[in-house]
C-alpha positions as CSV (number, residue, x, y, z in Angstrom):
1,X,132.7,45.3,50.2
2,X,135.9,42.8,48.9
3,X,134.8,39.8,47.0
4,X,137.1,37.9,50.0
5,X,135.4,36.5,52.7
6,X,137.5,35.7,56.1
7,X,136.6,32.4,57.9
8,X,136.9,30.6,61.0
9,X,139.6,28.8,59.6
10,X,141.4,31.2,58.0
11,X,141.8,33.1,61.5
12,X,142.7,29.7,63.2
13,X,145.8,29.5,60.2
14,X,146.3,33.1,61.4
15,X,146.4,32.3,65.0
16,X,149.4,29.3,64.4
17,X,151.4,31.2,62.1
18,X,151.3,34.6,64.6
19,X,151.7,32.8,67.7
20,X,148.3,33.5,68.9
21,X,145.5,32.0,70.7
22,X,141.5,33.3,70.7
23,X,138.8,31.1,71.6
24,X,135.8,29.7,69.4
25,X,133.8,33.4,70.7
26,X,136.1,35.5,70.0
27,X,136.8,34.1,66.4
28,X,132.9,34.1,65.4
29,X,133.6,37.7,66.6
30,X,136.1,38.9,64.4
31,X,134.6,37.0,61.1
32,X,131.5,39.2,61.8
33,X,133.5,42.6,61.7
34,X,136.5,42.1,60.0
35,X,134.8,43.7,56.3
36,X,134.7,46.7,57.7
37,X,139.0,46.7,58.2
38,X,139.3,45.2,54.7
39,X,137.2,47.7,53.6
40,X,139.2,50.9,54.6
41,X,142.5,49.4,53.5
42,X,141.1,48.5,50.4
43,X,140.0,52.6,50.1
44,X,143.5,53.2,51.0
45,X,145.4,51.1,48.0
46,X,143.1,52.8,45.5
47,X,144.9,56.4,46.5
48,X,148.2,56.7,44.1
49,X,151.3,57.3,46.7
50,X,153.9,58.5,44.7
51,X,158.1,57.9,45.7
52,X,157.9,61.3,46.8
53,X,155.2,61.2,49.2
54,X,156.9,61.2,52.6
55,X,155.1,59.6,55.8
56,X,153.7,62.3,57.9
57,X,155.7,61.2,61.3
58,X,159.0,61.6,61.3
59,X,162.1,60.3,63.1
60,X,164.2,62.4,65.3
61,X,167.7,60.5,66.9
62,X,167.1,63.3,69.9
63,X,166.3,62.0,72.7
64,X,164.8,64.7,75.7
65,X,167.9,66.3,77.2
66,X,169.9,66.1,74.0
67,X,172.5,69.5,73.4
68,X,173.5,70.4,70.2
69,X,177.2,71.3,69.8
70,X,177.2,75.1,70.4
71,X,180.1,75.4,67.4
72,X,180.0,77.6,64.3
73,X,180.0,76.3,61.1
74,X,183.5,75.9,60.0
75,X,186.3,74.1,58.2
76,X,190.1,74.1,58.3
77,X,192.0,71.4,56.3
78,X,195.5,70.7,56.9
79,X,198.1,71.7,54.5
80,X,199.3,69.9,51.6
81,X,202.1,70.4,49.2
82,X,202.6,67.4,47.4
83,X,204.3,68.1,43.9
84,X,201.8,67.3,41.1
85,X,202.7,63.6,39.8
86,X,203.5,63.4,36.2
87,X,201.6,60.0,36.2
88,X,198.0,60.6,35.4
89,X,197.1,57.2,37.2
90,X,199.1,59.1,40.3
91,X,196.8,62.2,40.1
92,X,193.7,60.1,39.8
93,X,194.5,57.9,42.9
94,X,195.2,61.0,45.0
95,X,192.9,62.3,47.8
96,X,190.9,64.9,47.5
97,X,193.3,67.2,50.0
98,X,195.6,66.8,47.1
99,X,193.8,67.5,44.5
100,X,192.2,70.2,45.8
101,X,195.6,71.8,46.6
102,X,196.7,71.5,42.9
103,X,194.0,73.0,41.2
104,X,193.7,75.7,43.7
105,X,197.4,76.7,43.1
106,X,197.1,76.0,39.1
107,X,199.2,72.9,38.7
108,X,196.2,71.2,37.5
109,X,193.0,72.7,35.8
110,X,189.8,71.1,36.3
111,X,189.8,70.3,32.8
112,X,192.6,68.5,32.7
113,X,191.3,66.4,36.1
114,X,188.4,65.8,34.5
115,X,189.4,64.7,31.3
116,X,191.6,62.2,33.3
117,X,188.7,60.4,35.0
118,X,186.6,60.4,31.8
119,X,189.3,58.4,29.9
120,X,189.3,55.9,33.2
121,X,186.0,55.9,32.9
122,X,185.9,55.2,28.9
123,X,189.0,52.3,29.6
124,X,187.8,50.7,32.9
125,X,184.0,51.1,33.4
126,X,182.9,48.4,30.6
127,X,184.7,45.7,33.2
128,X,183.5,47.5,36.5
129,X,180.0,48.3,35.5
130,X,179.6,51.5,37.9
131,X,178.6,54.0,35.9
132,X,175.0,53.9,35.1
133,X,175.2,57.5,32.8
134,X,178.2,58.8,31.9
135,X,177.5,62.8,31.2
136,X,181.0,63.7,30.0
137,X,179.6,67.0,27.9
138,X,178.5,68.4,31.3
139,X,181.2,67.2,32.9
140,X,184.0,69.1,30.7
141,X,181.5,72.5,30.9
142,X,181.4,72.3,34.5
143,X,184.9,72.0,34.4
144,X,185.6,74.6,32.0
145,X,183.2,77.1,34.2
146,X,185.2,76.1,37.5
147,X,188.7,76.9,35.7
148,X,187.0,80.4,34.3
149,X,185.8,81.4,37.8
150,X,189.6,80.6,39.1
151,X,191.1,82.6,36.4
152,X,188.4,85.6,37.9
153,X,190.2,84.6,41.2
154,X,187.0,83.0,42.5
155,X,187.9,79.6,44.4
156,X,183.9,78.4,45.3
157,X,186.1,76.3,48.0
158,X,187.8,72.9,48.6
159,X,185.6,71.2,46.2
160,X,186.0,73.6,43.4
161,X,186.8,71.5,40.2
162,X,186.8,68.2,41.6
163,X,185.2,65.5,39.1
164,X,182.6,63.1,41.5
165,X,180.1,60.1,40.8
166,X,176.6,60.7,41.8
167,X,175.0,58.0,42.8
168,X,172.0,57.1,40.6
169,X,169.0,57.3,43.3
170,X,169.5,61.1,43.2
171,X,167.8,63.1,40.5
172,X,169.3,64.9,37.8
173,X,167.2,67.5,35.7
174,X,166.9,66.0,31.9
175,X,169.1,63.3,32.4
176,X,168.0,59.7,33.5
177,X,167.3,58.7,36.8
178,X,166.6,55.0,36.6
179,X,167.5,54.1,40.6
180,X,169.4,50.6,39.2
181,X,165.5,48.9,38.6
182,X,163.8,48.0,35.1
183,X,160.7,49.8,35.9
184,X,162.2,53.1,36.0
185,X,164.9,52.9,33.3
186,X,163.4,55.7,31.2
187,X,162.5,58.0,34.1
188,X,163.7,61.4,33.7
189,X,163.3,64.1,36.4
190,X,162.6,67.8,35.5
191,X,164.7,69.0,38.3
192,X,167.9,68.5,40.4
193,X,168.0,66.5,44.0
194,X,169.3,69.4,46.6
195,X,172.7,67.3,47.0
196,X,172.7,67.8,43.0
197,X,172.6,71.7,44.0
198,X,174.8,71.7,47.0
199,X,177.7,70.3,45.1
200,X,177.8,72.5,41.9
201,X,177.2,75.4,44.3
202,X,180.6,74.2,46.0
203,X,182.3,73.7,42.1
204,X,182.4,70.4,42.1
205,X,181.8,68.8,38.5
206,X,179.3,65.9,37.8
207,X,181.0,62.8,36.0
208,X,178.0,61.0,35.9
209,X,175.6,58.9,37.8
210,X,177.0,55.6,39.6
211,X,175.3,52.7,39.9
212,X,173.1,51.2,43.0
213,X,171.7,47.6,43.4
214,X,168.3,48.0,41.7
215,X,166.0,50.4,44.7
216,X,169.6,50.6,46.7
217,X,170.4,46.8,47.3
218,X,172.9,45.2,46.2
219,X,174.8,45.5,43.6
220,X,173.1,43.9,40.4
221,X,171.2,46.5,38.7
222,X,168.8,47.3,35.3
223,X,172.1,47.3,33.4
224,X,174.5,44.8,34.9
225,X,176.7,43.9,38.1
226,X,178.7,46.4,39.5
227,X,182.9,44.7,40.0
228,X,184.6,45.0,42.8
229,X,188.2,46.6,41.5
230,X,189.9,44.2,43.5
231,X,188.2,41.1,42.4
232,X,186.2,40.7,39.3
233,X,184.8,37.6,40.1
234,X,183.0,39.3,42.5
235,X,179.9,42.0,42.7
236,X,181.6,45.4,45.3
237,X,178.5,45.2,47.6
238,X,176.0,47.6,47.9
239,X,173.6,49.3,47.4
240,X,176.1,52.4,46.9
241,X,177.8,49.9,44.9
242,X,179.0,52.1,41.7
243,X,180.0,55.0,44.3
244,X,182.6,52.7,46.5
245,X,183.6,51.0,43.3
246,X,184.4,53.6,41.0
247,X,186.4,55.4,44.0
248,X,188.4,52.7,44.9
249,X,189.7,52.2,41.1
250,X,189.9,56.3,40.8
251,X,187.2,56.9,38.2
252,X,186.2,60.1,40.0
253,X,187.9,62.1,43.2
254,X,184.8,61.0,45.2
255,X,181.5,59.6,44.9
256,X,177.9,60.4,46.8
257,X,176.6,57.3,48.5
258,X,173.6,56.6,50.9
259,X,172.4,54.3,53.7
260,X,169.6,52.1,55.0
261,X,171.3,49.5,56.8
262,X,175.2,49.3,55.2
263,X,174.3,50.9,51.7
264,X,177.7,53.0,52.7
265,X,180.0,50.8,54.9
266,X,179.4,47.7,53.0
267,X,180.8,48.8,49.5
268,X,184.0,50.6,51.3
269,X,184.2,47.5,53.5
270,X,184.4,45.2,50.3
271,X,186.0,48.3,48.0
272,X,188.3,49.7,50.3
273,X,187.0,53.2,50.3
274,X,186.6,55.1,53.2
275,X,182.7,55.9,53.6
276,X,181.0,58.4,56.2
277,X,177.6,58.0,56.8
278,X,176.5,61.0,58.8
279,X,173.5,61.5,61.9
280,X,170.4,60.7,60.7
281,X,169.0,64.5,59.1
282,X,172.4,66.2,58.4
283,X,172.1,65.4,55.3
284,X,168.9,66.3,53.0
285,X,167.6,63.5,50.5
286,X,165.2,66.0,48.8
287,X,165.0,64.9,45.3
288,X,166.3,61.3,46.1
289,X,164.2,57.9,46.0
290,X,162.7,57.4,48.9
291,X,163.4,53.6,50.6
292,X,162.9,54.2,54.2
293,X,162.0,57.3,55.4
294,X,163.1,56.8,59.4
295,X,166.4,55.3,58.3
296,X,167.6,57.2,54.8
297,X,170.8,58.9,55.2
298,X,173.4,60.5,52.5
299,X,177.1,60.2,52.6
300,X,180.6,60.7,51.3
301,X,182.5,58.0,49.9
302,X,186.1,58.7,49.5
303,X,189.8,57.8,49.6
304,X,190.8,59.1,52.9
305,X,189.2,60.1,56.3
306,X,189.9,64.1,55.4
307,X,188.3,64.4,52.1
308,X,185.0,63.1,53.5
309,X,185.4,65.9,55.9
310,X,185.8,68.2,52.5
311,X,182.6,66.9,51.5
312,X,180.7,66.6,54.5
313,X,180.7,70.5,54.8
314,X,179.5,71.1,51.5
315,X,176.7,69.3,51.7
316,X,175.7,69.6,55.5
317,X,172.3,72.1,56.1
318,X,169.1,71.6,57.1
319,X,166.1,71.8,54.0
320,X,162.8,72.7,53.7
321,X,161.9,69.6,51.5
322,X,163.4,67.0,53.7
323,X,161.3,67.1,56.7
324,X,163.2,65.3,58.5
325,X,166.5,67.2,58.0
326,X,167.8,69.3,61.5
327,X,169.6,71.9,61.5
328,X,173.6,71.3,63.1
329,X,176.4,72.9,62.9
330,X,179.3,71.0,61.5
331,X,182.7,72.0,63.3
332,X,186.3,70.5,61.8
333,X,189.6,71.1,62.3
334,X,191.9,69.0,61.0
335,X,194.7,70.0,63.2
336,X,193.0,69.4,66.6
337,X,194.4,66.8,68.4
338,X,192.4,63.9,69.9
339,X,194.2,64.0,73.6
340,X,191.4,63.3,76.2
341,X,189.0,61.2,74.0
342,X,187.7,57.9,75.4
343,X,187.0,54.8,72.8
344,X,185.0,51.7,73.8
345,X,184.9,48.5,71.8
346,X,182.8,46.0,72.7
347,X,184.6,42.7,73.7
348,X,182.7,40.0,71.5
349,X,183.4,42.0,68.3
350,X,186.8,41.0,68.6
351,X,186.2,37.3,69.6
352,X,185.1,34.5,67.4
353,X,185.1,35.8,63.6
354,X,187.4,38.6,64.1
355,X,190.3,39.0,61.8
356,X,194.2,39.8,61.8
357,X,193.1,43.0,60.2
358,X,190.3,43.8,62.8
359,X,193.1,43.1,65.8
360,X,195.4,44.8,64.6
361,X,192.9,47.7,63.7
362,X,192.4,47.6,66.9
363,X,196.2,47.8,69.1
364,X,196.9,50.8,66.7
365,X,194.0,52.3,68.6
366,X,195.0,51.2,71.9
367,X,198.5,52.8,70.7
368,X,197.2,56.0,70.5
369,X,196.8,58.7,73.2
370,X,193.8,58.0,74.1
371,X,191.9,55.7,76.9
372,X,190.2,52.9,75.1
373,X,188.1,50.7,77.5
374,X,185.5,47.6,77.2
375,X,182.2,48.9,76.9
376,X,178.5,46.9,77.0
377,X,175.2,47.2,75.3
378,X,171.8,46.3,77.1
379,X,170.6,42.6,76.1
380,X,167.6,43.8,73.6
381,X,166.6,42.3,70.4
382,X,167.7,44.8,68.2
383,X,167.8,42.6,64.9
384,X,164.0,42.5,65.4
385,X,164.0,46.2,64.1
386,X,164.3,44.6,60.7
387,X,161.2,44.7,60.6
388,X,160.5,48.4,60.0
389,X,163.1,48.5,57.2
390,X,160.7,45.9,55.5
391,X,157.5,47.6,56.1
392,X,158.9,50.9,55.0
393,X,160.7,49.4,51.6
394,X,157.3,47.6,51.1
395,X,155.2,50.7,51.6
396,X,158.1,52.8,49.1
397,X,157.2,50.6,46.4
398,X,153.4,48.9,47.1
399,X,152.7,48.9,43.6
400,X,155.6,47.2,41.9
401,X,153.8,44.6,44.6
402,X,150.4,44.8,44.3
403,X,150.6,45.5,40.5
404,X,152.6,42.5,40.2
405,X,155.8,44.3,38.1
406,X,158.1,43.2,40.7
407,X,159.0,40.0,38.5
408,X,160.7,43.1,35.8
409,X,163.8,43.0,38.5
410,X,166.5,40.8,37.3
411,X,167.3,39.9,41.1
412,X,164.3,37.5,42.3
413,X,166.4,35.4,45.2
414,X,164.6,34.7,48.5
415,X,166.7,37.8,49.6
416,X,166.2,40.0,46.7
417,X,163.4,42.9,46.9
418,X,160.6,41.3,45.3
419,X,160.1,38.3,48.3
420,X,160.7,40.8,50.6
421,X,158.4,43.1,49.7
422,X,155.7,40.7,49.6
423,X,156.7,38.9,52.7
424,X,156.1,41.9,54.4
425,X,152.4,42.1,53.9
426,X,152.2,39.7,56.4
427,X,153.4,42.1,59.1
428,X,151.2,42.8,61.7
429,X,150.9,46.5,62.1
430,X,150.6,46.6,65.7
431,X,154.1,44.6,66.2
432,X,155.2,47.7,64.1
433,X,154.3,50.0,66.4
434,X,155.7,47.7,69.2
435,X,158.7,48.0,67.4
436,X,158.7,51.8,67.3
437,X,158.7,51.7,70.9
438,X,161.7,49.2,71.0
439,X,163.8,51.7,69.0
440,X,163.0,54.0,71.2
441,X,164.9,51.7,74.0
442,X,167.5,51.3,71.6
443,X,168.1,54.7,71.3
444,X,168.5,55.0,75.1
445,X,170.7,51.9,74.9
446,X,173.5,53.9,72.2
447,X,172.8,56.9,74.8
448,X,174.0,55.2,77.4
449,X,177.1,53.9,76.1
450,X,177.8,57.1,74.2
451,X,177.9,58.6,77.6
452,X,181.1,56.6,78.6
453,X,182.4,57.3,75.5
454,X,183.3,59.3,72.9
455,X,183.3,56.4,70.3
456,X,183.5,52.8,69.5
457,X,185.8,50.6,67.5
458,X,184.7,48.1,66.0
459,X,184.2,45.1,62.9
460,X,181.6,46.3,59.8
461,X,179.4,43.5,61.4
462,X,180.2,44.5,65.3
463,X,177.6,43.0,67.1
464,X,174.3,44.4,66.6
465,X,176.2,48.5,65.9
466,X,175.3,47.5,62.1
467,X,171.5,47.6,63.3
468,X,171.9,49.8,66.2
469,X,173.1,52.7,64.6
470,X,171.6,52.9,61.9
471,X,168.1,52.5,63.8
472,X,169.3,55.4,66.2
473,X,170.8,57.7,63.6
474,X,174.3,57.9,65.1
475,X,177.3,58.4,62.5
476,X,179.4,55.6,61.2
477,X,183.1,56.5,59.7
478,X,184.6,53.4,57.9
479,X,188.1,53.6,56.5
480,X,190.7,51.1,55.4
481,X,192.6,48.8,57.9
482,X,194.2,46.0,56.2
483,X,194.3,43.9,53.9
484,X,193.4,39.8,53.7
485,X,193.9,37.2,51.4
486,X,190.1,35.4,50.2
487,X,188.4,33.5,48.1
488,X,185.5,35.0,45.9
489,X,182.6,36.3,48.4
490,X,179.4,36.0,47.9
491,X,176.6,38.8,48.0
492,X,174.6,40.4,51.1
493,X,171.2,38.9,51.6
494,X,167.9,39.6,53.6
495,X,167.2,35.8,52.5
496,X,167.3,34.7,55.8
497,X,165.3,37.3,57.7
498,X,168.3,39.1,58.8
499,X,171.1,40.9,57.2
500,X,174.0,38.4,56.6
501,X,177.1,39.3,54.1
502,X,179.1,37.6,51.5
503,X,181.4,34.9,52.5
504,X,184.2,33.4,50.5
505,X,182.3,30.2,48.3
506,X,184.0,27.4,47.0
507,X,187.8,26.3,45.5
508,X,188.6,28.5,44.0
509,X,191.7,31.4,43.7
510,X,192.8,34.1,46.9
511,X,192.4,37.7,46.2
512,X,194.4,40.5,47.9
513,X,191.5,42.3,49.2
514,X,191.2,45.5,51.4
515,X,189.6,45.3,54.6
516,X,187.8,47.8,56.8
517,X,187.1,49.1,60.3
518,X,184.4,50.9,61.5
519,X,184.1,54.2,64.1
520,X,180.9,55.2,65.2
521,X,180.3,58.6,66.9
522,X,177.8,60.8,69.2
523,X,175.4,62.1,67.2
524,X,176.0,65.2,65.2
525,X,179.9,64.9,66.2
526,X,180.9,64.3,62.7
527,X,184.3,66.4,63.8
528,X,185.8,64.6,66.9
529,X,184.6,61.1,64.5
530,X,187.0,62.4,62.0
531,X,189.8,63.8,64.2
532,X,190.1,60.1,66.0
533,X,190.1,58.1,62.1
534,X,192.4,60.6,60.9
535,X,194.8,59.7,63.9
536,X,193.8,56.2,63.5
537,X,194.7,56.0,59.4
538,X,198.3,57.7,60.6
539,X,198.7,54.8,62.9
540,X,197.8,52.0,60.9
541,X,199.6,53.5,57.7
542,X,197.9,50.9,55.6
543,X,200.1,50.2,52.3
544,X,199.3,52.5,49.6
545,X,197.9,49.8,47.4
546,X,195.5,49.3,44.2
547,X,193.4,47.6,42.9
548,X,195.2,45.0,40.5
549,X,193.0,44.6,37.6
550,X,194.2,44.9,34.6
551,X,193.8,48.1,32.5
């Protein structure tokens, strides 16, 4: 039995705060047999449930009927023979279709990348603060190995010898793992994430790990506040906030980010980077931390729409220790054209709020050779499926909670973790499954309009996509649009009960800051996605700009 006895009273409280209404009965009921519920959940809190303890149901964005792309597996880049710069800044800022051209044809080793992006890193992380670990020993050996199997006339593919960030919620065998929070500073895994794996098995070389908003929010972490290379002043959004920063200011040729609810889109919204976060179980996140398992995914971050396709196929595949991983082919040509495709945007998204950017974002799209047409979602209340993000990044990390070592996290806002996970205690658990169900309407909502179309245009905050999307699984490309001049923003926040992000606060100086616009796709039609930004980035030939810090 618990010490706590419930009372009359304390169900009346209950009853006001829960919108509820029992009578004098059935309250005298529910004091006499509510032990026995306190009881078993009691039971249940006494049974350790480690990070990597997954919940036994798992989310599938199928609905009955769905088809999976009957495509093989394949990848054809377009060509590029740009002359190797003799500025090393040059080389650094290139995409990867460049670089991977160079090194394959010998005018750059991987050495020599590699080497490159260390020195940025040595020179520019100390002001950016997005590299949490720095692993330049086993940076230069992978590099040396990838040059060795080159000179054997082994090329592993597009990746081979391409220097990338990791993103530090990913582990790394003998080599710290900290996932951006003071409790887990010290932790060192004995073993490498599959993503880890996936990329050495493709050549790619490990720089180090970037930095994530402590338990992937935000952008202040165990160690500092990860910059935005455009602004100082100002954190570069998160919670893949090292990735999209130390991308956008060329400390690596691309970076690993994942997503909840923006953890990819908002740092390349804020950074300028072009992110892809793919259908919901493309991707495996064995060996990463676990923050909501129904919503999880893992993406590219990079500096153009093809080199996410580079990466994409390198780390696409369906794994054993992911259960919720499915296995998809993932079809990409570069060269096909995107003749035929319908786009929708929905109307509002480019009303009240929009920008110059996202208008003009989106007439380069109605300039293309496509048929782009107003589309609708059905009225629900998708913001309610907060909610389950809560629950689940309460239940990842109960004990920080319970064992009252949440107050160790430097962030302790109303929006930070630590409110949030203990405002979600107060959840009732049958509203969550009611909530289960209304994601499953959701997911018939996106179905619907993804019959009309073959994707939708849209602001980073489009109506409720940000939500939508992510609760249904479907991909998300964002990639540069513009650029605007702002004040310092402030940070994302769950403070409110909602998602809200940064706004420009106070007097203060204007920044030249990239801007963003976002594509979302059928699901597992990663390919087409691409195909349409690619055509889109040609159109809107944004300014080859960088960040202006000073080095």
């Amino acid at each position: 039995m618990t010490d706590t006895a419930i009372t009359v009273e304390d169900i009346e409280a209950a009853e006001r705060l829960l919108g509820l209404s029992y009578t004098v009965r059935e309250r005298q009921q529910m004091v006499g047999n509510l032990a026995g519920q306190i009881e078993s959940a009691v039971a249940r809190r006494k049974v350790p449930l480690s990070n990597n303890v997954p919940m036994a149901s798992r989310f599938d964005p199928r609905l009955p009927g769905f088809e999976m792309p009957q495509v093989a597996d394949s990848q054809l880049l377009a060509t590029h023979s740009a002359p190797l710069p003799d500025s090393d800044e040059d080389i650094a800022f290139a995409p990867l279709t460049h670089l991977a051209a160079w090194i394959a044809s010998g005018q750059i080793t991987s050495r020599r990348l590699t080497e490159i992006y260390l020195a940025r890193i040595a020179t520019l992380n100390p002001k950016l603060e997005c590299y949490a670990k720095v692993m330049s020993e086993t940076a230069l050996s992978e590099a040396d190995a990838a040059d060795k199997l080159l000179a054997q006339g082994t090329n592993l593919g597009p990746l081979h010898g391409i220097p990338y960030g990791m993103k530090d919620l990913f582990d790394t065998e003998g080599v710290t793992t900290g996932w951006g929070a003071e409790p887990y500073q010290e932790r060192v895994p004995d073993c490498d994430a599959r993503i880890v794996t996936l990329l050495r098995d493709a050549g790619a070389v490990l720089l180090g790990k970037t930095t994530l908003g402590a338990l992937a929010y935000g952008d202040i972490w165990s160690g500092g506040w990860t910059r935005n290379p455009w602004n100082l002043n100002e954190g570069s959004s998160g919670s893949s906030a090292g990735s999209a920063s130390a991308t956008a200011a060329a400390l690596c040729g691309f970076s690993i980010g994942t997503e909840t609810l923006g953890s990819i889109t908002s740092p390349s919204q804020r950074c300028g980077t072009t992110g892809l976060r793919p259908t919901f179980g493309r991707v495996s996140r064995a060996g990463g931390m676990a923050l909501c398992w129904s919503l999880d995914k893992v993406g590219p971050i990079c500096r153009g729409v093809e080199d996410t396709a580079m990466v994409l196929a390198a780390i696409n595949g369906v794994d054993i220790n992911d259960r919720c991983t499915i296995a998809a082919p993932f079809n990409f040509d570069a060269n096909q054209g995107i003749e035929g495709m319908r786009l929708g945007y929905l109307p509002e998204a480019f009303g009240e709020g929009a920008t110059e950017v996202d208008h003009a974002a989106l007439a380069a799209a109605k300039d293309l050779e496509i048929e782009v047409v107003e589309v609708e979602l059905q009225d629900l209340p998708y913001g309610a499926l907060m909610n389950v993000l809560y629950a689940e990044a309460a239940a990842a990390f109960e004990h920080l909670t319970l064992e009252d070592t949440d107050d160790t996290l430097k962030w302790q806002d109303d929006g930070a973790w630590p409110n949030t996970f203990r405002k979600a205690r107060f959840l009732s658990a049958v509203d969550h499954v009611q909530l289960d169900r209304l994601r499953y309407l959701v997911m018939q909502s996106l179905d619907a309009l993804f019959s009309k179309v073959d994707a939708l245009i849209g602001p980073f905050m489009t109506g409720p996509m940000l939500v939508a999307s992510n609760f249904t699984g479907h991909p998300c490309l964002h990639l540069r649009a513009g650029f605007l001049e702002t004040g310092t923003r402030s940070a994302a926040s769950l403070g409110a009960g909602k998602l809200t992000t940064g706004n420009a606060i106070g007097a203060g100086p204007t920044f030249t800051v990239p801007q963003g616009i976002s594509l979302w796709g059928r699901l597992f039609q990663e390919g087409p996605l691409l195909n349409l930004g690619m055509a889109l980035e040609r159109k809107l030939a944004v300014a080859d700009r960088r960040p202006g810090f000073a080095i």
